[in-house]
Residue, then its C-alpha position, 0 to 999 in steps of 0.5 A: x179384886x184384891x191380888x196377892x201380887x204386893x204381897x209376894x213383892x214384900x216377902x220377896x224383899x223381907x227375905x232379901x233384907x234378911x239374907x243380906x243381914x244374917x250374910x253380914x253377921x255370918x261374914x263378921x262372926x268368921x272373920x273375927x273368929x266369934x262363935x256362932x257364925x256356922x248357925x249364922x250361914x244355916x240361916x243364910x242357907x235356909x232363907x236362900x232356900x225359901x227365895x228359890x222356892x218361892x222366887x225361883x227367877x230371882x234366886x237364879x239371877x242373885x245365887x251368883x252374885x251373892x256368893x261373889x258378894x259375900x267372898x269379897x266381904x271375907x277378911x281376916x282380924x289381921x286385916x280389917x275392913x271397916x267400911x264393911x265390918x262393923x266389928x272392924x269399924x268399932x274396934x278402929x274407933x276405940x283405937x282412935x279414942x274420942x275426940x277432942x270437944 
């Protein structure tokens, strides 16, 4: 008998590995002040949206520490963050310039 069960496990992680990419962006786009970071977060919200319908216990136990992760991951330009933001960690390595062979 086949079961559905390792394929509910892949979608629970897809949609996991979705909301943390479409997070990062969203956070990166507001704190450079890019455009499009509000589409960004309805698509965070929409993915959130299908883990608690499809994952109910699992939305209860990560809702919190996702909203925990994501407001300590906001920064602003003026204060970058490169080992979280990869705009920060590109502009901080064009202001290095390339190294020396």
């Amino acid at each position: 008998m086949i079961t559905k069960e390792p394929n509910r496990r892949w979608e629970l992680l897809r949609l996991l590995h979705r909301r943390n990419r479409l997070a990062t962006a969203a956070i990166e786009h507001l704190a450079h002040d890019l455009p499009g970071a509000d589409l960004l977060w309805q698509e965070v919200h929409k993915v959130e949206e299908r883990v608690r319908i499809q994952f109910p216990a699992v939305w209860a136990i990560e809702n919190a520490s996702w909203v925990v992760q994501d407001g300590e991951r906001l920064h602003t330009a003026d204060s970058p963050r490169p080992a979280d933001c990869r705009i920060c960690a590109a502009q901080a390595r064009l202001s290095v310039g390339p190294r020396a062979a």
